[in-house]
C-alpha positions as CSV (number, residue, x, y, z in Angstrom):
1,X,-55.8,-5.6,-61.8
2,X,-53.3,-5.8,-59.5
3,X,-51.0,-2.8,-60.1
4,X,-49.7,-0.9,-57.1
5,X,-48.8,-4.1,-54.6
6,X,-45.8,-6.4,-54.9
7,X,-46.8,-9.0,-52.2
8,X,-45.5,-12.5,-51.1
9,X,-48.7,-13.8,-50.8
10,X,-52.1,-13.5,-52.1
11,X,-55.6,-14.4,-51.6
12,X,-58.5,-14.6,-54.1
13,X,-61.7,-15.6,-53.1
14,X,-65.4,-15.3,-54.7
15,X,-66.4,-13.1,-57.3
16,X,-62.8,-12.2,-57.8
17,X,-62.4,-15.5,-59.1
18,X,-64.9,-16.0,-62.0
19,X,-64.4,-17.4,-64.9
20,X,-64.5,-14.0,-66.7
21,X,-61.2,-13.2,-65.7
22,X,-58.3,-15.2,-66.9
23,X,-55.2,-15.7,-64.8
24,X,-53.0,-13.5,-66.6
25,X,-55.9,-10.9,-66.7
26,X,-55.3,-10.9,-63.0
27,X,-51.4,-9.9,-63.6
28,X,-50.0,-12.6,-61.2
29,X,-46.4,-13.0,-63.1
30,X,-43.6,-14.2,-60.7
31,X,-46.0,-16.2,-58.8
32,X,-46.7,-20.0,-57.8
33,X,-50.9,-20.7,-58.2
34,X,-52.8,-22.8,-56.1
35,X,-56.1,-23.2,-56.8
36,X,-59.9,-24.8,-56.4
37,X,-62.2,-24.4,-58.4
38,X,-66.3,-24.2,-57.4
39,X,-67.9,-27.5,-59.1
40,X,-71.4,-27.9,-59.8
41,X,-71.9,-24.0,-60.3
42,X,-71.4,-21.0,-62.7
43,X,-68.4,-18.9,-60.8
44,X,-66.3,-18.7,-58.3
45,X,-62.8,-20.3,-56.8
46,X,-60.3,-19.3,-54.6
47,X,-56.7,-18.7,-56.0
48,X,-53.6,-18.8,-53.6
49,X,-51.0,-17.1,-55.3
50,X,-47.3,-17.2,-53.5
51,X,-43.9,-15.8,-54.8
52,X,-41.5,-18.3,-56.8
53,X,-38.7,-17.2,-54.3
54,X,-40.8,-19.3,-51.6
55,X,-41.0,-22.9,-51.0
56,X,-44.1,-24.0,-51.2
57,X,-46.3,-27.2,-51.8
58,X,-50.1,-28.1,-51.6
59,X,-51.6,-30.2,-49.2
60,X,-54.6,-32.5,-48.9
61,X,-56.9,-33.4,-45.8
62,X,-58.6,-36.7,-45.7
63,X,-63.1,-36.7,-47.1
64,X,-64.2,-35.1,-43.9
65,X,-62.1,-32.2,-43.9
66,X,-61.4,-31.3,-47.9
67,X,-63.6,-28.1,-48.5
68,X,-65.5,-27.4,-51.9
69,X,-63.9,-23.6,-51.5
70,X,-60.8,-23.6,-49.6
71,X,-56.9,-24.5,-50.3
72,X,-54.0,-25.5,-48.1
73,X,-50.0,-25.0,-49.0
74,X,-47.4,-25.8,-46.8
75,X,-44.3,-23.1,-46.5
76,X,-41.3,-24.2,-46.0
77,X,-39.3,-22.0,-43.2
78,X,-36.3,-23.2,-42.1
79,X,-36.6,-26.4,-40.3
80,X,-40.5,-26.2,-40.2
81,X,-43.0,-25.4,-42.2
82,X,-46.5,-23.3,-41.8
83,X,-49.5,-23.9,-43.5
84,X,-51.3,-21.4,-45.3
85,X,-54.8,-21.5,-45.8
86,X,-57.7,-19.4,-48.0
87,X,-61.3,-20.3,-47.7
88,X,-64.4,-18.8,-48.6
89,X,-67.5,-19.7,-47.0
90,X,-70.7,-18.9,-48.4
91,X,-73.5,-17.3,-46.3
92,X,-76.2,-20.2,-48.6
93,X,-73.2,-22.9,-47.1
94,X,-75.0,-26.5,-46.1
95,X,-74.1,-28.2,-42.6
96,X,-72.2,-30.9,-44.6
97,X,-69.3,-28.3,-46.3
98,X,-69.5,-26.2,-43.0
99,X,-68.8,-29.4,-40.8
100,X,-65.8,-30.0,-43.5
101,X,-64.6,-26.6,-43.3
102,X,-64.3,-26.7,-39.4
103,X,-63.2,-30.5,-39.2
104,X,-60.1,-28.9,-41.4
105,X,-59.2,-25.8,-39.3
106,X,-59.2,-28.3,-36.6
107,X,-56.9,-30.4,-38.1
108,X,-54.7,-27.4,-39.6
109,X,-54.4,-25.6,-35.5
110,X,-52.4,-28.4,-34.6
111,X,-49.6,-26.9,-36.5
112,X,-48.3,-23.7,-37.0
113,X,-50.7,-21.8,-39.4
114,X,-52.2,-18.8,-41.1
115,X,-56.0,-19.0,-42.3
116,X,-57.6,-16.1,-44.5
117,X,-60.5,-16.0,-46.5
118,X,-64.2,-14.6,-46.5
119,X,-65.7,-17.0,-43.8
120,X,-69.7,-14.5,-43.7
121,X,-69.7,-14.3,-40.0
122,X,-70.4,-11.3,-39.7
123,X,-72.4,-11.2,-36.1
124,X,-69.0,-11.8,-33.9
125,X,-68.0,-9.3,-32.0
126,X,-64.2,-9.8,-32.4
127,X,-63.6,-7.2,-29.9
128,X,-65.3,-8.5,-27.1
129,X,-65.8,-11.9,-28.0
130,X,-69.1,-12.1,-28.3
131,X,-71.9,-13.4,-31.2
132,X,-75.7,-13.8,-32.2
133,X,-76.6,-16.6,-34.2
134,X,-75.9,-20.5,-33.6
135,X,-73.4,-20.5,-36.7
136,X,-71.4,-17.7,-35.7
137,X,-71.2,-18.9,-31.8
138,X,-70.4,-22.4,-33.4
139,X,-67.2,-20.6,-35.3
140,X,-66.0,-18.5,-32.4
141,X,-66.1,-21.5,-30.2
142,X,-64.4,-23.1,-32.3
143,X,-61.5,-20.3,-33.0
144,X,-61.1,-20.0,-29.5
145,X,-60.9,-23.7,-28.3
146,X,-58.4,-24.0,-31.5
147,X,-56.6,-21.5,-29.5
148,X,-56.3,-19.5,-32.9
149,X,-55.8,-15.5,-32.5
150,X,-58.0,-13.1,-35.0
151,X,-56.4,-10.3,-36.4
152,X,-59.0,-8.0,-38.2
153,X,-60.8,-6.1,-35.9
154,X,-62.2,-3.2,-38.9
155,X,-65.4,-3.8,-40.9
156,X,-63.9,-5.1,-44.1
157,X,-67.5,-4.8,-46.4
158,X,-70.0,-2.0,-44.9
159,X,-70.1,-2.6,-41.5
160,X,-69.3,-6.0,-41.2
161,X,-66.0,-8.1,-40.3
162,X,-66.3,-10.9,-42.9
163,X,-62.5,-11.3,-43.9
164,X,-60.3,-12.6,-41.3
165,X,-57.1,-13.6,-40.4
166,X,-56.5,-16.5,-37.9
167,X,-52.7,-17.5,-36.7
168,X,-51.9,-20.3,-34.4
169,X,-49.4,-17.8,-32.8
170,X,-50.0,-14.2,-32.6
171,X,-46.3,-13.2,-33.2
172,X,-46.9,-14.4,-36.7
173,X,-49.4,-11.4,-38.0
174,X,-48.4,-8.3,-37.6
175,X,-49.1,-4.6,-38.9
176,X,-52.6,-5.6,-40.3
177,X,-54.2,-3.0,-42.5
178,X,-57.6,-2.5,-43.8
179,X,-57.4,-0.8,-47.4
180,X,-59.7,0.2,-50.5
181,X,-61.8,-2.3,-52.6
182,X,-59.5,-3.6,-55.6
183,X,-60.8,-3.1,-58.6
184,X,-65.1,-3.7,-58.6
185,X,-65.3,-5.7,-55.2
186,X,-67.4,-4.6,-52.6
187,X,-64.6,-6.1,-50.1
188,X,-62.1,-3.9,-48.9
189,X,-57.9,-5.5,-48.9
190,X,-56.5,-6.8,-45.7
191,X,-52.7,-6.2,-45.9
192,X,-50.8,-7.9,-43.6
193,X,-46.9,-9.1,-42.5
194,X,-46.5,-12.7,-41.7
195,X,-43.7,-12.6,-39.5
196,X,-41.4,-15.9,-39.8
197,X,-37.9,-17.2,-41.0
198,X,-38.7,-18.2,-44.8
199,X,-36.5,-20.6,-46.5
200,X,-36.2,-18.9,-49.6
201,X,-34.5,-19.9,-52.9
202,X,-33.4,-16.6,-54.0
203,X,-29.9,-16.5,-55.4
204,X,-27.9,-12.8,-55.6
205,X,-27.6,-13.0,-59.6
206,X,-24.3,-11.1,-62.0
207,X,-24.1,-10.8,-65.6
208,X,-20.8,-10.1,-67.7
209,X,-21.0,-6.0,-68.8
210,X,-19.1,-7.4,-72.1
211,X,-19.6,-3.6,-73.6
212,X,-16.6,-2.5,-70.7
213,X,-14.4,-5.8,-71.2
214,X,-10.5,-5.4,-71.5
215,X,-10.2,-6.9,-75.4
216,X,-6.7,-5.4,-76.2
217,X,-5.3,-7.4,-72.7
218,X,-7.6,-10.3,-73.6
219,X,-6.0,-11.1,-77.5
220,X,-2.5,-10.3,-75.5
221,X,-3.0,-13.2,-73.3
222,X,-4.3,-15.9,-75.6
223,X,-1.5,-15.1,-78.0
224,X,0.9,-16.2,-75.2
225,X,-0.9,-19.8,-75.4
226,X,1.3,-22.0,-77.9
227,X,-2.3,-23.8,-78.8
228,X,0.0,-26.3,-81.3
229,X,1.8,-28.0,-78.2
230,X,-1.5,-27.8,-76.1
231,X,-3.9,-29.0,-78.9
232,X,-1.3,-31.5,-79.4
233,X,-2.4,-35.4,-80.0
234,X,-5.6,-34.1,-78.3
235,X,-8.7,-35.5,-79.4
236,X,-11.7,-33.1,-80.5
237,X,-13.3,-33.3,-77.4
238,X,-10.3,-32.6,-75.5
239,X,-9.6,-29.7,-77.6
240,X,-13.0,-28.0,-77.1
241,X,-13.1,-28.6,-73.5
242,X,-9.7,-26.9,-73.0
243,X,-10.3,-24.0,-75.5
244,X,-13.5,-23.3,-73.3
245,X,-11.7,-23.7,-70.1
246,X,-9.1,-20.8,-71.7
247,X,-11.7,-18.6,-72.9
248,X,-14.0,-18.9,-69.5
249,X,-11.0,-18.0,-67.8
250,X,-10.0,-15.1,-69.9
251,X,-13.5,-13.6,-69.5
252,X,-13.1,-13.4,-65.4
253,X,-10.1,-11.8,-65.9
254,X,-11.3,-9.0,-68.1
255,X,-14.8,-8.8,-68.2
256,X,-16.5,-6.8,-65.0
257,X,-19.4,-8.3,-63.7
258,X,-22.6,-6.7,-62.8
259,X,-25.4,-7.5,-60.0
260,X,-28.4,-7.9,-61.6
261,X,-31.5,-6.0,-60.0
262,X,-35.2,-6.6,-59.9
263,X,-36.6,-5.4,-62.9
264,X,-39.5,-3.1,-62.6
265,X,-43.2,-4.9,-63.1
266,X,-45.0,-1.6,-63.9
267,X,-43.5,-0.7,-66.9
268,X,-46.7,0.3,-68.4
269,X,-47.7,2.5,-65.8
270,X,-46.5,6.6,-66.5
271,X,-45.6,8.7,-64.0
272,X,-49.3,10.1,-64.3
273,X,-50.8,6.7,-63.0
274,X,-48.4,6.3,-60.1
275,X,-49.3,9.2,-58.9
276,X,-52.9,8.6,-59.5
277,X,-52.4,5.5,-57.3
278,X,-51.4,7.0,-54.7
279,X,-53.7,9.8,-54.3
280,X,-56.7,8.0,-54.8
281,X,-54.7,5.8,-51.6
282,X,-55.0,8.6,-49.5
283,X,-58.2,9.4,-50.3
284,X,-59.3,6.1,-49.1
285,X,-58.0,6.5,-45.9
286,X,-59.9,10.0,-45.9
287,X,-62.8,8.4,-46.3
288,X,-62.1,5.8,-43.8
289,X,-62.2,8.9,-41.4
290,X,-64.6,11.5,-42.4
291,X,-67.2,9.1,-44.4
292,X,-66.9,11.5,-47.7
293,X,-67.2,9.0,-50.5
294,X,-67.7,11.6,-53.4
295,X,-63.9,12.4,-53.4
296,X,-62.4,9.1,-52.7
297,X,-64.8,8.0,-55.6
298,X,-63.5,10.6,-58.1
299,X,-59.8,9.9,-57.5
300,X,-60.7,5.9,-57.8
301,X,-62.3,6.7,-61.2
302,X,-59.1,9.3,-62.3
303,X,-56.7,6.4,-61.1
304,X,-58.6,3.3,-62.9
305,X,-59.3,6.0,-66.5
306,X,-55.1,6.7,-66.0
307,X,-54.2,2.9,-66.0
308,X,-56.3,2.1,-68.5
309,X,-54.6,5.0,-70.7
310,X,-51.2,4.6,-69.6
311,X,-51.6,0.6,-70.6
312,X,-52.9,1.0,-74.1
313,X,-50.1,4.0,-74.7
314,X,-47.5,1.6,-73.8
315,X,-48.9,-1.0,-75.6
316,X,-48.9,1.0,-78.4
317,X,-45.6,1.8,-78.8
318,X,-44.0,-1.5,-77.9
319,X,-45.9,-2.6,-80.9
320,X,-45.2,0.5,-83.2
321,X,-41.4,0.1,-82.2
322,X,-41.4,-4.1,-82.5
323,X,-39.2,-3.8,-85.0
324,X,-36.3,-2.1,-83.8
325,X,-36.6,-3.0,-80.0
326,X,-38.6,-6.7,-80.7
327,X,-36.8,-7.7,-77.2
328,X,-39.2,-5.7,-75.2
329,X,-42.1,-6.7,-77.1
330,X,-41.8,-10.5,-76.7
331,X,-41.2,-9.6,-73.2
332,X,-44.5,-7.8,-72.5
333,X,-46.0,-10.9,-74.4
334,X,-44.6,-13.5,-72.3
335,X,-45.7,-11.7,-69.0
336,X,-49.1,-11.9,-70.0
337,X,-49.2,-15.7,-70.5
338,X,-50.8,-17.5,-67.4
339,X,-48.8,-18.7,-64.2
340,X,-46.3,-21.7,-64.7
341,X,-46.5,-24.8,-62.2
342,X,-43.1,-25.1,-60.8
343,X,-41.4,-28.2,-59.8
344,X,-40.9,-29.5,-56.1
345,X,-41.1,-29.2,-53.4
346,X,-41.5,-33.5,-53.8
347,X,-42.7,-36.0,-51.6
348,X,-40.0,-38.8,-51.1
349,X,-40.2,-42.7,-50.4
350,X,-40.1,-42.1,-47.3
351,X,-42.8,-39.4,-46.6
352,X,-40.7,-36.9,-46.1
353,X,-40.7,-33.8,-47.8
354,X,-37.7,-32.9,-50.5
355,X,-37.2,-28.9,-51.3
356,X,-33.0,-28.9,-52.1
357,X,-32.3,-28.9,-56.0
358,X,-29.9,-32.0,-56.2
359,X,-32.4,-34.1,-53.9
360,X,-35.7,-33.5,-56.2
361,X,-33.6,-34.0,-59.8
362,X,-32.1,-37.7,-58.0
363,X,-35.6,-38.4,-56.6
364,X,-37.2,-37.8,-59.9
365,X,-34.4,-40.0,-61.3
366,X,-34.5,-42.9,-59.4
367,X,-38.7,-42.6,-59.8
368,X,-38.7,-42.9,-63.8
369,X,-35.9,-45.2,-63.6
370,X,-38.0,-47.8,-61.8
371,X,-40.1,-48.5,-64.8
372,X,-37.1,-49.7,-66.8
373,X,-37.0,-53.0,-67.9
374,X,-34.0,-54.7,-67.1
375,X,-33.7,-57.4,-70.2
376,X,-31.5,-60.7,-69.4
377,X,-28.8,-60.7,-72.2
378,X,-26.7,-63.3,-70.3
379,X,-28.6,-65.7,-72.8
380,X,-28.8,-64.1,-76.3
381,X,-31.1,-65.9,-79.0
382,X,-28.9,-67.3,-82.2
383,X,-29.9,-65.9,-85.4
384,X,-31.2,-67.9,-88.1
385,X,-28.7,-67.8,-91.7
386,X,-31.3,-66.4,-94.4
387,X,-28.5,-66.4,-97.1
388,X,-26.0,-68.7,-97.6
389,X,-23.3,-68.4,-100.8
390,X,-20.3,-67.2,-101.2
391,X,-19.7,-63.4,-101.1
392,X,-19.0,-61.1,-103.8
């Protein structure tokens, strides 16, 4: 479970990824997936999970370069974009899918770009640049004549750097931080800032506080309307259209408006589990320094038992209380359901890529619209008289 991070981007790979566990098991509301899925074999995908506030769009590389385990989104930023990429390579991998995997970070350097994922080289020497083994001198060779920068210099599962983080540019990573296992894995989290100008289509949002509105100046000022001259010879369509006009206006005038905020995500989580989280946090980095697991072992199991409990409670009384607050209910139920596909960013005619509102809705248009049938009525068939007599 994913319960004490609130990330723009996220990467799943291997065991993470089974079948066992269902996308809204995982707790990714909020978030665009992109996935791939291992085929052939019981297990295992990688998941790409990337905030609805961000542009974003999958990509696809020609035969020699699509890997089994690995996915590719573009992000739009400004006038550019950046590809994202999560692989997982598997330390049983075959030439053919290793060839694939470094024909596409080939292919993906030539632009700016981030790659993460589990890539099981874990005899490089980051530090110093230096390997042992033909595979892993074959990936740093290639990293470096990519001219890609790695990020992760830490042991991410016992002693071994397995997780990285490549960037075309190494501007664009920044304040990278190795933290505890989520959850059963035996990998730790790499937490990182990707540091570029997003395009992002998050709009400030207000609501009408109704409960404060000015009702006593509101009826004064729609009495003042003589609504028998205005509604006058109007047609009903007219009339509705100018009665909504009146009554949008008077509720600017005397209804207040409020920002809307973020609403919380961890409304199941007591005051008890937060600050179980966070302790068993700083245990980990304890550990990290001394090497006492005992402790940082105990608080993981106190923060995982407090969840648990702090979930079912809440649960609970949401449901013991669904008939006099229903609203928050339906809304724990609805967060629970797996991750909606969102539409666009779209491809246009011409190639190019279309991420503004009005462009997508008129290039979906004028795509449906092209399978029309256009009939000819300038020549209309004359129908035959089944009934002739006179009428009645």
């Amino acid at each position: 479970m994913v319960e004490d991070i609130d990330p723009h981007i996220i990467g799943i790979t291997e065991s993470w990824a089974t079948p066992d566990i269902s996308d809204a098991e995982l707790g990714m509301t909020g978030y665009v997936m992109f996935r791939k899925d291992r085929l052939g074999r019981r297990g295992g995908r990688v998941i790409l999970y990337i905030k609805e506030s961000i542009q974003a769009y999958e990509i696809k590389f020609k035969k020699e370069a699509e890997c089994e385990e690995a996915v590719w989104c573009n992000i739009v930023t400004g006038k550019s974009t950046l590809t994202v990429g999560l692989v997982y390579r598997s330390p049983n991998i075959s030439m053919e899918e290793n060839e694939k995997i470094h024909n596409a970070i080939k292919e993906v350097s030539k632009r700016d770009c981030i790659i993460m994922g589990d890539f099981n080289h874990g005899h490089i020497q980051w530090t110093s640049l230096q390997s042992t083994g033909r595979e892993d001198q074959e990936f740093l060779n290639l990293v470096q004549d990519s001219f890609l920068s790695q990020h992760v210099l830490e042991a991410t599962r016992g002693e071994n750097v397995l997780d990285i983080v490549l960037s075309s540019q190494k501007e664009f990573v920044d304040n990278v931080k190795i933290c505890e296992p989520l959850g059963c894995s035996d990998h730790n989290q790499i937490h990182f800032i990707i540091k570029v100008k997003g395009e992002r289509n998050r709009k400030i949002r207000y609501r009408n506080k109704f409960h404060k509105g000015r009702y006593k100046d509101m009826r004064e000022y729609l009495a003042k309307i003589d609504w028998n001259n205005t509604l006058k010879n109007k047609t009903a369509t007219e009339c509705w259209n100018i009665l909504k006009s009146e009554i949008d206006c008077v509720v600017d005038k005397f209804v207040p408006l409020k920002k809307q905020g973020k609403r919380s995500k961890k409304k199941h989580l007591s005051k008890e589990a937060i600050i179980k989280i966070k302790y068993k946090q700083m245990m980990w980095k304890t550990y990290r320094h001394t090497g006492s697991e005992e402790v940082y072992k105990e608080a993981l199991n106190q923060a995982t038992a407090e969840i648990r409990n702090s979930k079912r409670s809440y649960e609970q009384k949401i449901a013991f209380n669904i008939k006099h607050d229903s609203k928050s209910f339906y809304a724990y139920v609805r967060s629970k359901q797996k991750v909606q596909d969102k539409v666009g960013p779209l491809e246009g005619s011409d190639g190019n890529i279309i991420t503004e509102g009005f462009l997508m809705a008129e290039n979906l248009n004028e795509y449906f619209s092209s399978v029309f049938t256009r009939e000819d009525i300038s020549i209309l068939p004359v129908l035959e008289t089944k009934f002739e007599g006179e009428r009645v």
